[in-house]
C-alpha positions in Angstrom: 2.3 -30.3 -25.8 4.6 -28.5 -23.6 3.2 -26.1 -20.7 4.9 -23.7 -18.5 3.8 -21.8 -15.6 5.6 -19.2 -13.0 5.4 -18.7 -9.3 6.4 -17.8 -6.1 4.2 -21.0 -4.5 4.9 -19.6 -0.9 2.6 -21.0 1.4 1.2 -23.2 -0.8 -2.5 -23.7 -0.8 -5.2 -25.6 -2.7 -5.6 -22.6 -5.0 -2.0 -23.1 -6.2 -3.0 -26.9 -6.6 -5.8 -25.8 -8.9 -3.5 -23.7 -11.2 -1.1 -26.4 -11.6 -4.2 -29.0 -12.5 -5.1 -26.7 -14.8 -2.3 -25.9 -16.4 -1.3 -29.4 -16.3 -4.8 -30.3 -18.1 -3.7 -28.5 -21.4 -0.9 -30.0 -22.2 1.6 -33.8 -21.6 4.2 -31.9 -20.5 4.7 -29.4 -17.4 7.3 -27.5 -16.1 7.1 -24.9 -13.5 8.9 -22.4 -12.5 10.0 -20.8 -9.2 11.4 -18.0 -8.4 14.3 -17.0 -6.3 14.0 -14.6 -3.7 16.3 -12.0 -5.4 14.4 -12.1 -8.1 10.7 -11.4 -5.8 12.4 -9.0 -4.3 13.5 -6.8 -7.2 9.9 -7.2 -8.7 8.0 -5.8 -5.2 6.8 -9.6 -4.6 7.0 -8.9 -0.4 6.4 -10.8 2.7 7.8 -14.0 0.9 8.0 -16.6 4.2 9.3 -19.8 3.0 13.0 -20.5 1.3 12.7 -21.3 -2.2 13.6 -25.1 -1.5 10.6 -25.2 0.8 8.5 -23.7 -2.3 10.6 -26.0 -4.8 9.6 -28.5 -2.2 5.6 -27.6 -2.6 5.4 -28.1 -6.2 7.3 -31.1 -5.7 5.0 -33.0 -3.3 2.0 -32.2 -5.7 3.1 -34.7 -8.5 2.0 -32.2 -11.1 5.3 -30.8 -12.2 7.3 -33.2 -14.8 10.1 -30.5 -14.4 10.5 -27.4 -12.1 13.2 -24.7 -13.1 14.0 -21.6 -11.2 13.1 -17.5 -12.6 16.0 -15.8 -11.4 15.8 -12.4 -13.7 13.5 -9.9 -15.8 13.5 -11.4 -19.2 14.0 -15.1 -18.8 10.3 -15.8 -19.7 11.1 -14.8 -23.3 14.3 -17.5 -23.4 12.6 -20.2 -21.4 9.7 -20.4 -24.1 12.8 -21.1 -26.9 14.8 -23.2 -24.2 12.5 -25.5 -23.1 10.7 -25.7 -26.8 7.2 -24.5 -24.8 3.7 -24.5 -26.2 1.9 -23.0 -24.1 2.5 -20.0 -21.6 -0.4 -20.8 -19.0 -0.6 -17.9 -16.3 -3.2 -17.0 -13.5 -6.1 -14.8 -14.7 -5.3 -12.5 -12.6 -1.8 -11.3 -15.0 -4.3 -10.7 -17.5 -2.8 -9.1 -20.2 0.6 -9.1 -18.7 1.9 -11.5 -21.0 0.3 -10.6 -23.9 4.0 -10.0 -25.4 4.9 -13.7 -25.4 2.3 -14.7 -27.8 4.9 -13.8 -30.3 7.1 -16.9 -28.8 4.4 -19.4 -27.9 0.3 -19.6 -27.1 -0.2 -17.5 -23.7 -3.4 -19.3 -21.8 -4.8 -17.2 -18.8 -6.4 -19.5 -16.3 -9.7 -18.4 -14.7 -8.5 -17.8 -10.7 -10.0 -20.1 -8.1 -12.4 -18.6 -6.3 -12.6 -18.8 -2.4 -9.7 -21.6 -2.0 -7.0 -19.8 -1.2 -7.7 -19.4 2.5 -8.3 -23.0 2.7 -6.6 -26.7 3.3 -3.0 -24.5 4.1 0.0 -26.4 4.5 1.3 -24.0 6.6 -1.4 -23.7 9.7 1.1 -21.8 12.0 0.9 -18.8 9.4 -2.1 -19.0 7.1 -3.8 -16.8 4.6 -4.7 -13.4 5.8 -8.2 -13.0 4.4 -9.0 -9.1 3.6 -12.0 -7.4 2.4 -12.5 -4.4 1.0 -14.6 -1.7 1.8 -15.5 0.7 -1.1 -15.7 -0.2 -4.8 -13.2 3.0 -6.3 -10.1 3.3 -7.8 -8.5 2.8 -4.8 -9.7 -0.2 -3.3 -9.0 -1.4 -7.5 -5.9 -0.3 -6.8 -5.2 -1.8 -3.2 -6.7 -5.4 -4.8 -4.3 -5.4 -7.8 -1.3 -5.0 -5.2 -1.9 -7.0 -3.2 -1.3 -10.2 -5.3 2.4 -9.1 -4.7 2.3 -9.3 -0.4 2.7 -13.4 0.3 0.5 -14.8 2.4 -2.1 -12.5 1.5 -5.9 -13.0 0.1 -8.8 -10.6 -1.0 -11.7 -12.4 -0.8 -14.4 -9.9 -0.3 -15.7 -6.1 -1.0 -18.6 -4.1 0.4 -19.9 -0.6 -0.6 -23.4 1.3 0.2 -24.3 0.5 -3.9 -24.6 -3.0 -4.3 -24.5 -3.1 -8.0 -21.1 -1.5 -7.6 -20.0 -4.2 -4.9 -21.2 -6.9 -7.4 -19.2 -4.9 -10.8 -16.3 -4.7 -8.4 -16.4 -8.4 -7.2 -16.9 -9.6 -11.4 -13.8 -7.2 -12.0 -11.7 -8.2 -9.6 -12.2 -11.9 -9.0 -14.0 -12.1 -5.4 -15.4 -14.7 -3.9 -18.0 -12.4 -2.1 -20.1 -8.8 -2.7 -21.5 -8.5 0.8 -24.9 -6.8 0.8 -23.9 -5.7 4.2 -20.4 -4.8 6.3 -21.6 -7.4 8.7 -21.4 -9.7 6.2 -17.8 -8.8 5.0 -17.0 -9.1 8.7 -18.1 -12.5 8.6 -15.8 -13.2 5.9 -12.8 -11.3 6.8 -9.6 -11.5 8.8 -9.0 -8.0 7.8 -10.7 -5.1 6.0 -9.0 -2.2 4.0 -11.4 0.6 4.7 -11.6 2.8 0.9 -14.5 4.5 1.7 -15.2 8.3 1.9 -13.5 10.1 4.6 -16.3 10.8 7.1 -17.7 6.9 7.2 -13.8 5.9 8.4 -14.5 6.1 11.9 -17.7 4.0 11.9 -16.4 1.3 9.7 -13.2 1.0 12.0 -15.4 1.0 15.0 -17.6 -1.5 14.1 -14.8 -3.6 12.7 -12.3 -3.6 16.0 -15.3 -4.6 18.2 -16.2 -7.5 15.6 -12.1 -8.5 16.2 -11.1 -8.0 12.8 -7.9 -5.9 12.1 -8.1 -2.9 10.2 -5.9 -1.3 7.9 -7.8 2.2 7.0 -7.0 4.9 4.4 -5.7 8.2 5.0 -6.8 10.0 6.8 -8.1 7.8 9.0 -9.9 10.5 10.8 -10.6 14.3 10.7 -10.3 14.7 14.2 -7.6 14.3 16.8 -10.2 12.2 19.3 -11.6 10.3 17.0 -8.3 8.9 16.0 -7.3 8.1 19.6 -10.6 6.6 20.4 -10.1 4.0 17.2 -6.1 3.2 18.8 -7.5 3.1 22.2 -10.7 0.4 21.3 -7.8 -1.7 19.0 -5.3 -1.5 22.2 -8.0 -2.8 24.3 -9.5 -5.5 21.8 -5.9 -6.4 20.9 -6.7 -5.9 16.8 -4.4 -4.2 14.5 -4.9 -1.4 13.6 -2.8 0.9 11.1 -3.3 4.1 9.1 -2.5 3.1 4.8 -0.1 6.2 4.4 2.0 4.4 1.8 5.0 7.0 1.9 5.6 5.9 5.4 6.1 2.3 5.0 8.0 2.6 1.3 12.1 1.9 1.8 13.3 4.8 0.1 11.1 7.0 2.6 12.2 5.2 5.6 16.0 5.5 4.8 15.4 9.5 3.8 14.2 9.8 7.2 17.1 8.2 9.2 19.6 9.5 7.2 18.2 13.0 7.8 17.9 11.9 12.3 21.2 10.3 12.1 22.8 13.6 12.1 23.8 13.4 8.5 22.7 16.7 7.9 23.5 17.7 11.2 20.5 18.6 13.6 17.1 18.8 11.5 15.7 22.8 12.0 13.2 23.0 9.4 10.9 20.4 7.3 9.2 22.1 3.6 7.4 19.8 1.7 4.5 19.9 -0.8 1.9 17.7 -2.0 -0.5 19.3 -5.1 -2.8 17.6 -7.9 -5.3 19.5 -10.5 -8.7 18.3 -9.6 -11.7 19.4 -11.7 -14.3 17.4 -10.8 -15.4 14.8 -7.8 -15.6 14.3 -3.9 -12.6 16.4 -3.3 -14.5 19.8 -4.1 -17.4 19.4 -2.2 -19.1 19.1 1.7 -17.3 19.4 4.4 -14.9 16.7 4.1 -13.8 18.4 1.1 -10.8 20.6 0.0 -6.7 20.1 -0.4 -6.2 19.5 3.3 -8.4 16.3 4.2 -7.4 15.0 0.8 -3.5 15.6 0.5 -1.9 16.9 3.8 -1.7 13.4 5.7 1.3 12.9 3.0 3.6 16.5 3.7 2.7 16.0 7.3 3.8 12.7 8.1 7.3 13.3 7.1 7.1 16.4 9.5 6.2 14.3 11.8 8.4 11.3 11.3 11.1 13.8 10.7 10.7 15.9 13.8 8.7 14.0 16.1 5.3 15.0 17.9 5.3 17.2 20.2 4.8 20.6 18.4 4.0 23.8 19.9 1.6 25.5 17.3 -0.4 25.5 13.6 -1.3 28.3 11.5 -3.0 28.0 8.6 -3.3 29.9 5.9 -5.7 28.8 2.9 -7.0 29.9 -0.9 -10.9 29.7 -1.2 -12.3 31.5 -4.3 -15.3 32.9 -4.4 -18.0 30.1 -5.4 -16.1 27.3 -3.9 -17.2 24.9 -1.4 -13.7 23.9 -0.6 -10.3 25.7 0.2 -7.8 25.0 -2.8 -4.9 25.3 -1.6 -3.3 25.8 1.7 -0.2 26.4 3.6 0.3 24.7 6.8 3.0 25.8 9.3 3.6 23.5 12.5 6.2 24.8 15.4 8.5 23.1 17.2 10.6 24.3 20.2 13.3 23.2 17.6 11.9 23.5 14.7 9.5 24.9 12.4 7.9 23.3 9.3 6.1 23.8 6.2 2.8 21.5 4.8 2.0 23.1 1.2 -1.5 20.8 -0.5 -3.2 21.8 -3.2 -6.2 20.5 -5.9 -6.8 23.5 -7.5 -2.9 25.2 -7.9 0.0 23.6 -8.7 3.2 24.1 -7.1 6.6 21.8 -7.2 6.0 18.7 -4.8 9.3 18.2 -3.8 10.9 17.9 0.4 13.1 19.6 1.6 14.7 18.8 5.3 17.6 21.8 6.2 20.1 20.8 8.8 22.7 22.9 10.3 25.5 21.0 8.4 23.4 20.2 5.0 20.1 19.5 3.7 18.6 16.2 1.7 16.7 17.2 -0.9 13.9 14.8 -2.5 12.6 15.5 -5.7 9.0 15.2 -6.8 7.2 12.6 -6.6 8.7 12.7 -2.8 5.8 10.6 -1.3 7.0 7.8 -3.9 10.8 8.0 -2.7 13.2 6.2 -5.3 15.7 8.7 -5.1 17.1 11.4 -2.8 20.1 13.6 -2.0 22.2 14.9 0.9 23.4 17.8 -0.1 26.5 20.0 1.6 28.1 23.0 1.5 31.0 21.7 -0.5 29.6 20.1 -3.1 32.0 17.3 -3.5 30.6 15.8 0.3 26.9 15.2 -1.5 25.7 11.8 -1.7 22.9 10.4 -3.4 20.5 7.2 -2.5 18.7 5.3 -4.8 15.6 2.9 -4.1 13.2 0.9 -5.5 9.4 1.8 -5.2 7.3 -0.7 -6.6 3.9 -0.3 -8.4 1.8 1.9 -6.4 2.9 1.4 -3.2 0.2 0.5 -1.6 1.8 -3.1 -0.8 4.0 -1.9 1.5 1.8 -1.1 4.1 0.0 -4.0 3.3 2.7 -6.2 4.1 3.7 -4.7 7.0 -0.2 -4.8 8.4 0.3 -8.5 7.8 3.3 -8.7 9.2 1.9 -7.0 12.3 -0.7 -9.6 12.4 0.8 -12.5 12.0 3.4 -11.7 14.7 0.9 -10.1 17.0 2.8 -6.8 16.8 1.1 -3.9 18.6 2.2 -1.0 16.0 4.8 -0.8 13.5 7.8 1.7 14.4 7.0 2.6 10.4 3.7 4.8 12.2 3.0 4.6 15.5 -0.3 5.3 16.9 1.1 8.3 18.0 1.9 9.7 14.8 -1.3 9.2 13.4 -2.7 10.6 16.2 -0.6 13.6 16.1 -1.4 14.0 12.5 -5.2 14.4 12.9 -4.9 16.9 15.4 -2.8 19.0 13.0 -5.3 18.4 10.3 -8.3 19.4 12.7 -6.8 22.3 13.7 -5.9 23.4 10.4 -9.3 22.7 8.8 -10.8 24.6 12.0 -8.9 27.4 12.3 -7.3 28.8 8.9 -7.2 32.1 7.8 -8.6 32.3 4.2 -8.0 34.5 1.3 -9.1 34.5 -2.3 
């Protein structure tokens, strides 16, 4: 019997060995294949740190591979299974269901992952395995878990959340090692945490996590108050821990080229930012307490590209917000910032709709993104003669959330302060423009 298998095999570690001895077990025959780093690169695999002959080379030294081939495009899967006359497609559980397609070609075997090994008996000491755990058992930590299997170098190991039977459906689910009764104990565990948890237990979670010395990568926002955020950057300066805020838009390569094109001078000097960020929301969290409403869920989006676009040091916020009668929550608001060069627009909303597309004007031209904007894969500079516009294209991969995951490892493993993606400052600045538009806008409805 024939067997095939597909990886990246970067850093190899005794949970790669595993899959191969598995894989190897169910057939005579195995041939594994690696792939290039074009071909990671144009399906979001990131933070890739070895050449493919050092990762030809680790699958090599194993003993386990009677023939290794290379995956250089989308599709080959399909002819490898009729070149190579395979009988069996074996794949990490993990792609469950992935591959379901090529059971028309051959028998596609998904092999159980390896619990707990991947952090383990590295060949690469100097760099390792970033262990992460997770706290909060949502969508979003789902989410964060099932990209992360595409940042290199990077393992989830753990989850916490205040209901333990959660914790425990959410390690079953996902394939954890560990459900941590307690955050102590996913401290114990972890490296890292991604903090997934409601907005107002951020702060303590972070705390508790910097002075334990684990880096922390927390959702947006990370805070609701302009302090609180500088107290969390000021106790990870001091304990030399990582800390970054998991905006997504900010780290994504589409979104980082819209914003230098824009400060380049492309368009001419920036004067104004507009940009809108709106979702229909008829039940949950977001409409109720006082963490509630469209501008502690969706603002950190529209204002960090006012903020990466035209800096931090604006003059003044006003705030004008839709609460109807009955409603815990505002549903929509409109938040303008001021600049002494400036001025710019924040528009959220879970309860009116309204076109979520950016808008940067210059005084030679504009760029225009299109909605989704905070998912950039394309966007425009636009003049007044039409024939000088120029359009950029860019992948965005899955959901996003593994670029700032890689560049939180990245941080890490190169003992990077902050990441000119989001400074400390910029976060900062963007929970003081939050507070003061939570605190002080005028309502109507």
């Amino acid at each position: 019997m024939r067997v095939i298998t597909y990886g990246t095999f970067d850093l190899f570690h005794e949970g790669h060995r595993r899959l191969l001895e598995r894989a190897k077990a169910l057939g005579d025959y195995l041939i594994v294949a690696v792939t290039t780093d074009n071909y990671d690169d144009s399906r979001g695999k990131l933070n890739v740190q070895q050449s493919l002959m050092e990762r030809i080379g680790n699958v090599q030294e194993t003993g386990l591979a009677d023939e290794i081939i290379i995956e250089e495009y989308e599709g080959q899967k399909v002819q490898d299974m009729q070149k190579h006359r395979v009988d069996i497609f074996a794949i990490g559980s993990d792609w469950l269901g992935k591959f379901d397609y090529l059971n028309d070609y051959t028998k596609v075997v998904y092999l159980d992952r390896t619990k707990g090994v991947s952090s383990t008996q590295l060949r690469n000491e100097s760099a390792g395995v970033l262990r992460v755990g997770v706290v909060g058992a949502g969508r979003i930590a789902a989410r964060f878990v099932e990209e992360a299997r595409y940042v290199s170098g990077v393992s989830v190991e753990g989850v916490y959340s205040r209901n333990f039977g959660k914790t425990k459906a959410f390690a079953e689910k996902c394939e954890l090692q560990w459900a941590n009764e307690s955050f102590e104990d996913l401290l114990r565990h972890s490296d890292a945490v991604y903090i997934a948890s409601p907005h107002a237990s951020h702060y303590d979670y972070a705390k508790q996590a910097i002075q334990a010395g684990v880096h922390v990568l927390c959702e947006k926002p990370m805070t609701l108050s302009k302090q609180s955020t500088k107290e969390l950057y000021d106790l990870a300066a001091s304990r030399r821990v990582v800390l970054v805020e998991a905006i997504k838009t900010a780290f994504s390569p589409g979104f980082q080229r819209m914003v230098a094109v824009a400060r380049i001078g492309t368009i001419g000097t920036v004067r104004s930012v507009d940009a809108t960020f709106t979702k229909l929301v008829s039940e949950g969290r977001e409409l109720h307490g006082d963490d509630g409403g469209s501008i502690s869920e969706l603002a950190t989006y529209p204002l960090v590209a006012i903020v990466k676009l035209l800096g931090t040091d604006f003059t003044d916020v006003r705030t004008y917000s839709y609460r109807p009668e009955g409603s815990e929550v505002e549903l929509f608001s409109r938040i303008d910032v001021t600049y002494p060069h400036a001025i710019a627009s924040a528009r959220t909303g879970i309860g009116v709709k309204a076109e979520g597309d950016l808008v940067v004007s210059g005084s030679r031209g504009y760029v225009y993104v299109p909605a989704p904007w905070w998912k950039t894969e394309y966007f425009e500079a636009r003049f007044e003669n039409p024939a000088n516009n120029k359009k950029y294209y860019y992948k965005f991969a899955g959901d996003g959330l593994r670029y700032e995951l890689a560049e939180f490892a990245w941080l890490i493993r190169n003992s990077a302060p902050e990441s000119f993606k989001l400074r400390a400052a910029e976060s900062i600045a963007i929970a003081d423009i939050i507070e003061q538009a939570r605190s002080q806008a005028t309502i109507f409805g």
